[in-house]
N, C-alpha and C positions, 0 to 999 in steps of 0.2 A: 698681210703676207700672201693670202691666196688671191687675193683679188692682184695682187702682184704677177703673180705665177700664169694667173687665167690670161691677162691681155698681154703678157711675154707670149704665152702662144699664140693666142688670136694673130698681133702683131706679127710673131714670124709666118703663122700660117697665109696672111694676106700680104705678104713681099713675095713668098716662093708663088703665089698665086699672078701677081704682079709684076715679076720676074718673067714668067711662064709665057704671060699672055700679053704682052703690051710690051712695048719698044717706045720708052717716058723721053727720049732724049729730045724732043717737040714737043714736050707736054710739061703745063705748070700745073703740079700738086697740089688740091686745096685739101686740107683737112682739119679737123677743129673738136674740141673737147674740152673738159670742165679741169684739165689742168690738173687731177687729183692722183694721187699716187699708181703707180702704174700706166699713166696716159698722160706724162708730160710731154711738151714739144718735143724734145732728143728723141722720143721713143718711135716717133710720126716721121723725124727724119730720116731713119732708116727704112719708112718706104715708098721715101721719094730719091731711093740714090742713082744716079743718073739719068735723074730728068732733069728739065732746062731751068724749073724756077718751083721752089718749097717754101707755100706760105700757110702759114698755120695762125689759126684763131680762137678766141676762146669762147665758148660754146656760150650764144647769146642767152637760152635759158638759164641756165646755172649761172651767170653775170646776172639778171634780173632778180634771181631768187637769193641773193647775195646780198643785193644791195637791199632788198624789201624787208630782209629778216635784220641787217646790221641797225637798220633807220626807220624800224617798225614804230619806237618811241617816239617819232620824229614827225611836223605836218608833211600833210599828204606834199606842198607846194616845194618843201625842201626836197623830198623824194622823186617830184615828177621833175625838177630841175635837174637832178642829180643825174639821174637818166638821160636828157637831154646832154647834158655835158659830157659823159661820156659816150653819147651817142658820137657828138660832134668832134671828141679827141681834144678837148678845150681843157689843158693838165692843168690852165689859170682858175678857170670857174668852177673846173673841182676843188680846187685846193680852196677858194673864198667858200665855196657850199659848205664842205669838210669841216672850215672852221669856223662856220655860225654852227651849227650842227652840236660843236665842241660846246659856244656861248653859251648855249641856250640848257644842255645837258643837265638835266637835273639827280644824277644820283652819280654815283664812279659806275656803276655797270654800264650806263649808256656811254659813259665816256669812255671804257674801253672795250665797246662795241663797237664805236665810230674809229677809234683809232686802230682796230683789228681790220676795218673796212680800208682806211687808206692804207696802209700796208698791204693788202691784198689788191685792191687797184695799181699800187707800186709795182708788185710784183708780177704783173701780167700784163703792164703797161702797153709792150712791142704787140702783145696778142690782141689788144683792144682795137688796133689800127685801123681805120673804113677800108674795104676794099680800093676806092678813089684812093686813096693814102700809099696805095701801095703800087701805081700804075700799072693796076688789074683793066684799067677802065677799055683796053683793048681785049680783052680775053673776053671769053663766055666762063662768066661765073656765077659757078653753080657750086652749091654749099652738101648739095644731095641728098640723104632722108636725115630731116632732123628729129633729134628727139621727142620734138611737139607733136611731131604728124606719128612716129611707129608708135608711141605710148599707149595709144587708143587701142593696140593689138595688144599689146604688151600685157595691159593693165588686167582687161579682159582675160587673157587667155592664162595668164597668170594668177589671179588673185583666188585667194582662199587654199594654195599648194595645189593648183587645179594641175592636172598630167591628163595629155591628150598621145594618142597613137599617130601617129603618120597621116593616115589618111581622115583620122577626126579632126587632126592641128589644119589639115588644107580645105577640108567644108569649113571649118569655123574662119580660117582666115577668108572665104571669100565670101560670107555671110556678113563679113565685118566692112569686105572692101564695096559689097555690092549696097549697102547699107548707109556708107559713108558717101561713097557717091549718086546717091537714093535712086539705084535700081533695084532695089531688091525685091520689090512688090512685082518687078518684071522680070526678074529671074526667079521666082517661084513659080511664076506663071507658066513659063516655059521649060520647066525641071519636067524630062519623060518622064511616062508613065511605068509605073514597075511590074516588071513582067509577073503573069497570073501565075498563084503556086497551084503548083499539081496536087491534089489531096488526094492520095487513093482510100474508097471505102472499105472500112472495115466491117464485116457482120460478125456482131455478138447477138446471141440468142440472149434472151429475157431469164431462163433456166442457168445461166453463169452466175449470175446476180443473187439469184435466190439461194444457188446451191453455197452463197458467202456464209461462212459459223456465226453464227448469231452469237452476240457479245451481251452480256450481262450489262447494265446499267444502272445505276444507286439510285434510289426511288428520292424522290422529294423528302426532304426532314421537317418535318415539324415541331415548333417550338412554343413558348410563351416565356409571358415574363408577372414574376409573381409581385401584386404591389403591395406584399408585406417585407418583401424585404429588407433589411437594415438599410436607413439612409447615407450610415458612413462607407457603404461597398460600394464598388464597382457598378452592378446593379442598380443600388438602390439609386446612385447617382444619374444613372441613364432614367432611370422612371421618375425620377425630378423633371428631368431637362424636357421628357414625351410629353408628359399632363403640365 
């Protein structure tokens, strides 16, 4: 429900933004997502409306991470097939992979993990399309930041409930970007130098110090330990364990 609620806003806030600043009606919409509540297709349509062409895809990582978790039981050689095939939109050589997959299944869990898989391929079928599939092949198509490339920020900047201020969130993301694109040994190099602080001296006389109330202090205690004492106490146990 609130992850609902969050991309209802996001979503309308990026139409009035896109609304505001662009004029779509020459322009074909790509946008793309893992399909999961809150960021179905229908909801991506509304902010392509009135532009000339709205295609939507399903977010190639979360497709890979789908298939790798439903067919983890499964040889590596079914899995990299799988991939192929729907790389290539081939709904024949899914469905023969699918159902060795089934063949071979050795317990009911794998078996209705594989049949949770084609039904989920069933169901995103239109989303799986190749860009060629859809004659994109004249446009400039560009998918934009995907999840695999902002993660690196994300992860980072997020993990352990980490909260940064404004201007800490923007030195860390460009430590992140100057890092990623291995400048960063040359943007340290060239970070100004920081301006000298001003210290003004202060004079304290030596006579401040002295004139401090002299504090009382607990002198050192001294102890011993008697080794006649009963073996069943406390003590006596300790003078076992010494000698």
């Amino acid at each position: 429900m609130v992850r609902n609620k969050v991309s209802k806003y996001i979503i309308r806030e990026a139409q009035d933004y896109l609304s505001q600043n662009y004029d779509l009606q020459h322009t074909t919409v790509i946008t793309g997502s893992d399909n999961g509540s809150g960021y179905e297709p229908s909801c991506f349509d509304e902010l392509a409306i009135g532009a000339k062409k709205h295609e939507h895809f399903l977010d190639r990582y979360h497709l890979n991470r789908k298939i790798r978790k439903r067919l983890s039981m499964m040889p590596k050689r079914l899995q990299n097939m799988l991939f192929q095939a729907v790389h290539n939109w081939d709904s024949d050589q899914i469905q023969v992979i699918l159902d060795t997959c089934e063949s071979i299944a050795s317990d009911t869990d794998s078996l209705e993990s594989i049949q949770l898989l084609r039904r989920y391929l069933k169901r995103n079928w239109n989303y799986l399309k190749p860009a060629v599939e859809r004659s994109l092949t004249a446009e400039n198509v560009c998918l934009g930041g995907c999840e695999s490339n902002h993660r690196r920020f994300t992860y980072q900047l997020k993990h352990q409930g980490r909260s940064w201020s404004k201007a800490g969130l923007k030195a860390m993301v460009n430590v992140i970007t100057s890092e990623i694109n291995g400048q960063l040994e040359a943007a340290m190099l060239n970070v100004p130098a920081a301006s000298p602080i001003n210290i003004k001296p202060v004079k304290i006389s030596a006579s401040h110090f002295l004139k401090q109330p002299f504090t009382q202090h607990q002198g050192i205690k001294h102890g011993s330990l008697h080794l006649d004492a009963a073996t069943s106490s406390a003590m006596g146990n300790l003078v076992k364990i010494i000698s």
